[in-house]
N, C-alpha and C positions, 0 to 999 in steps of 0.2 A: 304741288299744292293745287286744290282742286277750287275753282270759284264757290261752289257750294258749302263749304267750307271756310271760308272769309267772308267776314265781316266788310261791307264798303260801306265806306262813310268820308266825308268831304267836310273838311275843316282846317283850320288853318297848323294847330297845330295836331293833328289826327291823320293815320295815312291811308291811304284811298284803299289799301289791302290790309287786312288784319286780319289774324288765326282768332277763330272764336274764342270765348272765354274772357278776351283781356276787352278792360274797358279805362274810359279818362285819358285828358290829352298825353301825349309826349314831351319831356321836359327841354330847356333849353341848356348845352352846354358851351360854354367858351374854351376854347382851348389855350388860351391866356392862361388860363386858371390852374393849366397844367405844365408841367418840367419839360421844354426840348433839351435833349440833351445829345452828344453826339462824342465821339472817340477821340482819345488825344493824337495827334498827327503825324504819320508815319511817312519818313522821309523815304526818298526814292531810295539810296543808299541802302537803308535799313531793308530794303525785298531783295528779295531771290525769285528766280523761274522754280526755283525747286525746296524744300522746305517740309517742315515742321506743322503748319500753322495757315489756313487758309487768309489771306486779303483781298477784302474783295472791295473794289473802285467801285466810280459809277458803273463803270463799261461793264465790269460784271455782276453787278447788282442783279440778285433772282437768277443766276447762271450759274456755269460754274468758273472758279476764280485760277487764274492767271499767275497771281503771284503768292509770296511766302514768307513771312516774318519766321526768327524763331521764338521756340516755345518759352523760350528764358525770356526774352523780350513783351510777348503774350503777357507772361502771369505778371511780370513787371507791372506793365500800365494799368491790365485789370485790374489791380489790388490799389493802383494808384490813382489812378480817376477811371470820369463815366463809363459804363460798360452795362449795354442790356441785359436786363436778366431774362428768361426763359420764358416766352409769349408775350414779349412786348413786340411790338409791331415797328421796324425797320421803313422807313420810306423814301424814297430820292427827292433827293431835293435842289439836282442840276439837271440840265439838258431834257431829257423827259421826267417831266414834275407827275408826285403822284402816285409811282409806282411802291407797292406794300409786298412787303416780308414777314413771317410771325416768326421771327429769331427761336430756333427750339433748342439753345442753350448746346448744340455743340462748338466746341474750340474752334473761334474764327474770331476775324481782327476786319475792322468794317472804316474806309477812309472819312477823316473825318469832315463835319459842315456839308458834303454831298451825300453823306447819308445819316440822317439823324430818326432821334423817336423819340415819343412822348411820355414820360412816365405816369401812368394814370394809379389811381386809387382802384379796384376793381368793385370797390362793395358801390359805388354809383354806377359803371358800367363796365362790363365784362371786355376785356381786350379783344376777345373770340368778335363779338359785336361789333365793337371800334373799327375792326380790319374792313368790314364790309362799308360801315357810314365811309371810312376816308375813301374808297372806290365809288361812292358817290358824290364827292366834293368837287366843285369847280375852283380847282388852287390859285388864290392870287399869285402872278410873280411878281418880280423886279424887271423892269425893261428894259433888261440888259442884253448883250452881245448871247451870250449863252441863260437860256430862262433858268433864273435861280430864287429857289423857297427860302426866304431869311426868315429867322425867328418872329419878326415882328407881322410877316406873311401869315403866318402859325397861330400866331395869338389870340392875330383878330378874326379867326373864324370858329363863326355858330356852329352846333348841330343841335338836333333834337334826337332824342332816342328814348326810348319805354322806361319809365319809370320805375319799373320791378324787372328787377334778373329776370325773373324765369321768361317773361316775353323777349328779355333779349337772347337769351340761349336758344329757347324756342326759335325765334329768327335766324340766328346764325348754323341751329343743328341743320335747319332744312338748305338753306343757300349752302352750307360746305359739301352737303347731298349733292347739290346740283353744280359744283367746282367736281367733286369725285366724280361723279359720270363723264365731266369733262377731261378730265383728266384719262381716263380708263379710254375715251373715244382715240383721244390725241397719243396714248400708248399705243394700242391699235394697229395706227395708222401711220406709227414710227416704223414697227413691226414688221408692216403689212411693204412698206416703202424700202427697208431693207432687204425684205426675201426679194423682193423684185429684184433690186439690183444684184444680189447674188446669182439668181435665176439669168438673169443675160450677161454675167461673166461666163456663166457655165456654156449659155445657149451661144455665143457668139466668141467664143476660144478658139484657140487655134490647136496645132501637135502640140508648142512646146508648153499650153496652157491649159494640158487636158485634153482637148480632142484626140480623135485618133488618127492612124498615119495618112486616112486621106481628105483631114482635114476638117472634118465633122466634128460638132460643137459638143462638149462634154454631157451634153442632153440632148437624147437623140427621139424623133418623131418617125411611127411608121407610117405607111401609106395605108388605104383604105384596107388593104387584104393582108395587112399585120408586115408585111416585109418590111428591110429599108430601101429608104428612097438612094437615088444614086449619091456618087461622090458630091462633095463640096468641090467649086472650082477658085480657082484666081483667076478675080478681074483687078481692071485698075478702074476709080469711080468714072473716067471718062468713057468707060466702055457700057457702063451699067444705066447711064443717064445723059440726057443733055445738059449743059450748063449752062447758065443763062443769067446774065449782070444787071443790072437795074438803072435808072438814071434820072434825075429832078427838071422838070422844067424851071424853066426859068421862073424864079418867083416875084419877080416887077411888072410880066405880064401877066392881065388878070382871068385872060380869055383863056391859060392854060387849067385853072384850077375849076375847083368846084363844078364838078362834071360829073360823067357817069361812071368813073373807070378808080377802084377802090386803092389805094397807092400806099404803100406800107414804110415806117422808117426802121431799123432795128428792135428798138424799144419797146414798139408792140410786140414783139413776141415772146410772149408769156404763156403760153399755154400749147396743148398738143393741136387742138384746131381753133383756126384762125377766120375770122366771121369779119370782119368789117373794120375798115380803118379809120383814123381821125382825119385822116384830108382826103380829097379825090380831085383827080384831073378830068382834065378833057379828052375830046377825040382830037383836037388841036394839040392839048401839050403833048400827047401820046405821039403824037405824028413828029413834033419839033423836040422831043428829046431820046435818047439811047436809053428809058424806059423802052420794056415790053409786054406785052399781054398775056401772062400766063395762066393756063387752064386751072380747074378744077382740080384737086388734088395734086397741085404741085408742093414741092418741099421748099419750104422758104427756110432758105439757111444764112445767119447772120457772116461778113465774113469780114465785116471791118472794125476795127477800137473792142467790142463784144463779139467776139468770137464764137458760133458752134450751136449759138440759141438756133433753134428748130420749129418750123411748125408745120400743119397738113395743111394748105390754102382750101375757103369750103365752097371758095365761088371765085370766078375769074378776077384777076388783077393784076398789078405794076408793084414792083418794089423801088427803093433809092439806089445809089450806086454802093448800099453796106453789104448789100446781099450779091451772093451767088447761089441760083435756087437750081435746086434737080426735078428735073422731069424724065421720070424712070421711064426707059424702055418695056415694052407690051413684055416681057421676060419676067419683068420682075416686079416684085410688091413693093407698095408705099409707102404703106406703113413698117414693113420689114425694116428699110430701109431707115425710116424714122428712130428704130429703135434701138440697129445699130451706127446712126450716128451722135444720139444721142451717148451711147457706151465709148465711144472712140472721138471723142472731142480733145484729146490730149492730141491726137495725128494729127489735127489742122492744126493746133497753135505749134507745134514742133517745127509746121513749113511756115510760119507766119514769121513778118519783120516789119520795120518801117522804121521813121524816128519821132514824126510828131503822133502816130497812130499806128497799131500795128494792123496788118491783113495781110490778108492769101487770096493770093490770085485765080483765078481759074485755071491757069497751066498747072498750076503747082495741085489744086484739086484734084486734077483729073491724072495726077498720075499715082494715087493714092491708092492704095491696095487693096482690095475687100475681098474675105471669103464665103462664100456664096451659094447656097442649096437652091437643088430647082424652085422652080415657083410654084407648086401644091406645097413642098415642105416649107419654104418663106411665108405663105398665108398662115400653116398651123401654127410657125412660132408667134406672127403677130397676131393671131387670135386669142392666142393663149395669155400672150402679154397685155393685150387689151382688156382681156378680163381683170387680171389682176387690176389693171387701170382703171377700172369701171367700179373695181369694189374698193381704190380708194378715194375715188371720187364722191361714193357714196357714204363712207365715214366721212371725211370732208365736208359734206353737205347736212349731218349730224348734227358735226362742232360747229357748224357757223348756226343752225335754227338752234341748237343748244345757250348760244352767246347771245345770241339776239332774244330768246325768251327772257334770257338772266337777265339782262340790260334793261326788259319792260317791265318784268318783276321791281328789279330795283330802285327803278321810278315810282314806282307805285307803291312799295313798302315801307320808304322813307321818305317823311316830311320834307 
């Protein structure tokens, strides 16, 4: 939707965006006025893991469902009470309020009171429409233990919407335009996320996983003059990297913190590189705790309660005592490194124990196996891998300007 193309105009009940053509306010609807209606109730008993007949809880509302009624049971209740019929719009109404479904009328069994829907009349407004207004609603709940949408939550809430169909089809043809693109982005970039992890099964295998007999990864890189590069070797990771533990100062003294030296807990590490932490110490805590200072491009690796998270550090800093971080040897790459421990996060929790939290130790690290190409072939695989990374980053950054247009749109379209 192009601004030359809408109509703005500011009024109370008129919305700041509108497709040329249409004129006069937007009407008011109560959804009191309309049927909540929701499924009769399907006892634990009554599912199966395996089945006939999809059910689907809150937990898998919009997902895919877990458990299984049978089909005798299905047409049972259908025939006997409430059951959506095909584009009535499904919405939760525990735990995360809000969230919509347009029920397209295949066989499935929906738990009842946490997920219900509204029966509407469609010759005042089209369901297709409705889907979008409830994605702009601020749901009252109940302020309870778990937030829950009771009928009388439902009742009492307004909308305004377009007086005539055709602006409301109008509306909703273009907004499902811009859910399909989204959708197509977020396909994509499933796609694009699974070759990758295909692509370093293959690249980081071993003989009995594909490679061949001296150990080279079931996708092989040449060197510059087209040959292969030499054998793969065995190391153990304490051969390949130093290992390096973290440690907190004391947090009652205040001279240790808020300083210059960027200090990481597990948790931050969410992504491949790592820019700046929520707390920082001193040159004093640094000196009074078993923190250390590690460079630039060191691998901070989670190694206590979350195990295996990874990241590239992009500027010198200190960890907690959660991490055991690698500082690869001038031999080898970083990011190589990065990507096969990202593949191989199942070897550390295999050495890992404890009883109120699990971790692995640094001894138990460093005797941990890795097969290993020189260092011009570990750059081409982590370049190669980078890329891929790079391009799903960039569908990534698609869907989110894609989400965030939609969200201003929908401010702006509806009253």
């Amino acid at each position: 939707m192009e601004n030359k193309n809408i109509h703005t105009e500011r009024s109370r009940n008129i919305p700041q965006l509108r497709f040329p053509g249409f004129e006069g306010e937007w009407v008011f609807i109560i959804l009191g006025d309309l049927k909540v209606s929701m499924c009769k109730r399907i006892l634990k008993e009554q599912t199966s893991f395996e089945g006939e007949i999809p059910f689907y809880k809150i937990g898998t509302f919009g997902k895919q469902a877990d458990s299984f009624i049978s089909k005798n049971l299905y047409e049972d209740y259908k025939n006997k009470y409430s059951f959506p019929k095909k584009g009535d719009i499904l919405i939760s109404a525990a735990g995360t309020i809000g969230r919509t479904v347009i029920y397209d009328g295949c066989p499935a069994y929906f738990q009842d009171s946490n997920i219900v829907w509204i029966s509407n009349n469609e010759n005042l407004v089209s369901n297709h429409f409705l889907s979008f207004c409830y994605k702009n609603i601020k749901w009252n709940t109940e302020n309870t233990t778990i937030a829950r949408l009771y009928n009388n939550n439902l009742k009492s809430i307004k909308i305004v919407v377009p007086e005539t169909n055709s602006e409301q089809t109008r509306i909703a043809a273009f907004l499902t335009a811009v859910d399909k693109r989204v959708n197509l982005l977020q396909k994509k970039k499933a796609e694009l996320e699974l070759y990758k992890k295909g692509v370093m099964q293959k690249l980081f295998s071993s003989p009995l996983l594909g490679g061949d007999a001296a150990g080279r990864g079931g996708i092989r890189f040449k060197n510059d003059d087209g040959n292969n590069f030499p054998d793969w070797e065995d190391k153990k990771l304490g051969e390949v990297c130093e290992i390096i533990g973290g440690g907190t100062p004391s947090t009652t003294i205040q001279e240790y913190w808020n300083g210059e030296f960027n200090w990481f807990t597990p948790t931050e590490i969410k992504n491949k590189y790592i820019q700046g932490s929520q707390r920082k110490i001193s040159v004093l805590g640094l000196k009074k705790s078993s923190a250390k200072l590690l460079p630039k491009n060191t691998l901070l690796f989670t190694s206590r309660a979350t195990i295996g998270d990874v990241g590239i550090a992009q500027i010198e800093c200190t960890t907690n005592q959660g991490f055991q971080s690698f500082l690869p040897n001038e031999s080898y790459e970083t990011e190589y490194l990065y990507y096969w421990l990202i593949l191989n996060k199942k070897k550390f929790l295999r050495k890992s124990s404890g009883s109120t939290f699990i971790e692995i130790s640094k001894g138990e690290i460093s005797k941990i196996q890795i097969i290993i190409p020189c260092l011009k072939e570990q750059q081409k695989i982590a370049s190669f891998l980078s890329s891929i990374d790079q391009s799903i980053k960039k569908i990534g950054n698609q869907i989110d300007a894609s989400r965030e247009w939609k969200k201003g749109l929908l401010q702006k379209m509806f009253c």
